[in-house]
N, C-alpha and C positions, 0 to 999 in steps of 0.2 A: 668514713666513706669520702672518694674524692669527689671534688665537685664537678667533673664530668658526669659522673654514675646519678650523682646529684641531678643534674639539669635533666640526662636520658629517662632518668626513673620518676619526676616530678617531686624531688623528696626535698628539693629546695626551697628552705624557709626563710625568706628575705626579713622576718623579725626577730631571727638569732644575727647577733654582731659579727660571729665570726662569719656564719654562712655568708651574710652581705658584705665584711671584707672584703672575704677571700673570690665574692661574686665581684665587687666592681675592680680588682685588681686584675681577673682574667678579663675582664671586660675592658680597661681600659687597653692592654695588651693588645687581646684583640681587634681594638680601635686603632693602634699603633700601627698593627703588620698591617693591617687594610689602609691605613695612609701613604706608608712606603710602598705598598702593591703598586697602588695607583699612582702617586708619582715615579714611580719605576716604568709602569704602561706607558704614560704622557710620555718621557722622556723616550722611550724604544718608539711611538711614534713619531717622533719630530727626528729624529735620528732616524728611522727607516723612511719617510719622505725625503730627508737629506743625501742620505747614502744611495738613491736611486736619482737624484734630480739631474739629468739628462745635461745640462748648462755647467755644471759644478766645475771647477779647474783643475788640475791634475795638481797634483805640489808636493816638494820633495819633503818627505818625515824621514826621521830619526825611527832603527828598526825597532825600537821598544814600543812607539806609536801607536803600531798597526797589532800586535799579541796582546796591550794592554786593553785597547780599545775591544778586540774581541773577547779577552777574560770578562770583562763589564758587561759584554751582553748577555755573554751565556751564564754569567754567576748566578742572577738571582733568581731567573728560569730555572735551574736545575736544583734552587732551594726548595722549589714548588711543584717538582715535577713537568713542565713545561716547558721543555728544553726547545722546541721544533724551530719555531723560526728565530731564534738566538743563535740557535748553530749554522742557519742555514747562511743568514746574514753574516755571520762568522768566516763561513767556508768562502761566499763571495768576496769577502774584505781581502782573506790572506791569499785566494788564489785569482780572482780574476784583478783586483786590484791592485795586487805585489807578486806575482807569478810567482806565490808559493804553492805550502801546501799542509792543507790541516785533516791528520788523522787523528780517529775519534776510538776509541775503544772500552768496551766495560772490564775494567779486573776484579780480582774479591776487595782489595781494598776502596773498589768505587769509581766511578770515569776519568780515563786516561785521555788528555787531550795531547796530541804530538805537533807544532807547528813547527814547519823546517823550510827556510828562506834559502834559494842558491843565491849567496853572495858574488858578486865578480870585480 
């Protein structure tokens, strides 16, 4: 029986060895993706105060800059299902702040993201 089925069905014996392995392994795991969540959060907040700050100066990047920067936002969002304001922040980066433009699409192999800069 896996220790999901375990925890839902209360059939979990914290005084069998393995049960309490195989309990604090998901468990620390668990403690893990909830550390990267929330440093993932903090960071998407001090970067969405920045990328709005009103004062900031324009400055020329390198075109890899501005699509790496938006793969980083919307990556771990869309680990979680929570893509909403990663992409939106995304679409302001590449189009109001580099007059591109980012299309977004679902295929069967999973989301297609399209960013396309006019070069001149």
């Amino acid at each position: 029986m896996s220790i999901d089925i375990k925890l839902k069905s209360g059939k979990l014996n914290l005084e069998n060895s393995t049960d309490r392995e195989t309990f604090l392994t998901l468990l620390k795991t668990k403690h893990h993706n909830i550390h990267e969540y929330v440093h993932y959060l903090s960071t998407t907040t001090d970067d969405f105060r920045n990328f709005f700050n009103p004062h900031k100066q324009k400055e020329d990047v390198s075109l890899i800059t501005p699509i790496k920067r938006a793969l980083e936002i919307v990556e771990q969002p869309m680990r979680s299902n929570g893509t909403g304001l990663g992409l939106y922040m995304s679409k302001i980066m590449i189009e109001d702040h580099h007059q591109g433009l980012l299309q977004i699409k679902n295929t069967k192999e999973g989301l297609c993201c399209k960013i396309i800069f006019n070069i001149n």
